[in-house]
C-alpha positions in Angstrom: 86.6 106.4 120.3 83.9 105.0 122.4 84.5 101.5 123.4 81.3 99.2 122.2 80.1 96.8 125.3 80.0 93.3 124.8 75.8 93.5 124.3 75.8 95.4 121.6 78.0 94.3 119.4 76.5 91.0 120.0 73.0 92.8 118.9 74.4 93.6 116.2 76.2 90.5 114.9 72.6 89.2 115.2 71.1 91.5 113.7 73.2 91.1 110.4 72.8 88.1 108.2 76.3 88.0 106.6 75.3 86.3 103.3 72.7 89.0 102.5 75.5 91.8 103.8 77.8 90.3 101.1 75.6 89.6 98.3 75.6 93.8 98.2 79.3 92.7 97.1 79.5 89.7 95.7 76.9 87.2 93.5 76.4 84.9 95.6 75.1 81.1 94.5 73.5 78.5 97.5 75.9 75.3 97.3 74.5 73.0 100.0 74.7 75.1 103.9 77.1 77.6 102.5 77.0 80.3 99.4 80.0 80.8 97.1 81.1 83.6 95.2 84.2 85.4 93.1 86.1 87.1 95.6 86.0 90.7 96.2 89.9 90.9 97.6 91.3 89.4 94.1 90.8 88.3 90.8 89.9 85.1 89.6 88.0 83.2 87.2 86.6 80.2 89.8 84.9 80.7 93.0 86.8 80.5 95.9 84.8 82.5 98.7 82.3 80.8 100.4 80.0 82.0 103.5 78.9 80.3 106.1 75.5 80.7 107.0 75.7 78.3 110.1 78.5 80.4 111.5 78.0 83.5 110.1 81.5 84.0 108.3 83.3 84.2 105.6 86.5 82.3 104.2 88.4 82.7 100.6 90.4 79.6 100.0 92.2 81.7 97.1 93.5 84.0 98.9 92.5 83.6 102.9 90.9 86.0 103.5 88.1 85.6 106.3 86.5 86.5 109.2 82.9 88.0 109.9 80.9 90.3 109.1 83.1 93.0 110.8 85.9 92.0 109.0 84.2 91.9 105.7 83.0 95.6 106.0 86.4 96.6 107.2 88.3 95.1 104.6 85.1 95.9 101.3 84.7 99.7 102.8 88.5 100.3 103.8 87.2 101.2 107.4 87.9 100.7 110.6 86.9 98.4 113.3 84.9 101.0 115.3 83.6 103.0 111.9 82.4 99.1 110.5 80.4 98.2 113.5 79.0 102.1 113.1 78.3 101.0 109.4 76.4 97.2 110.3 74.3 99.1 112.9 72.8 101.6 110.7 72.7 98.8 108.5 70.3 97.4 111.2 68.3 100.6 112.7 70.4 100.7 115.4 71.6 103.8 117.0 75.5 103.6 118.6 75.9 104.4 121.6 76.6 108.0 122.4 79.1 107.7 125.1 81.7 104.7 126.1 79.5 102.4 127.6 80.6 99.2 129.8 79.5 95.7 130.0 78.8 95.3 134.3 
């Protein structure tokens, strides 16, 4: 499992624009700074999840759920940590890296 340096996962947290990541997912309507939405992780009937655009997370006050875009893709694609970063880097042209690489 390679270990992702510090750089680029930051390279890719910039490249990714969580509210247009999840509106693949959820419909998504502007309220003020944030966008709400029904939430993907369980039913209901009144919007509870709401992303931040400021802070580039996520938070459903039905069932608390949150986090960022990581998380999201983790929990949405049933992946893990390393295979969701792998996902939001294609997601942005970018290649991962080949071998472990280290922050100096």
């Amino acid at each position: 499992m390679p270990i992702l340096s510090d750089s680029f996962l930051q390279e890719v947290r910039m490249k990714t624009d969580i509210a247009d990541l999840i509106s693949n997912y959820v419909t998504l309507k502007k309220r003020g700074n944030t966008y709400v939405g029904l939430c993907p992780f369980h039913n209901e009937k009144t919007p509870s999840f709401t992303v931040y655009d400021d802070t580039q997370s996520f938070y459903c006050f039905g069932c608390g759920v949150g986090g960022d875009a990581v998380t999201f893709v983790k929990k949405i694609e049933n992946l893990d940590y390393v295979d969701a970063v792998k996902f939001l880097a294609q997601r942005a042209g970018m290649q991962m890296p080949e071998e472990s690489t280290y922050d100096d």
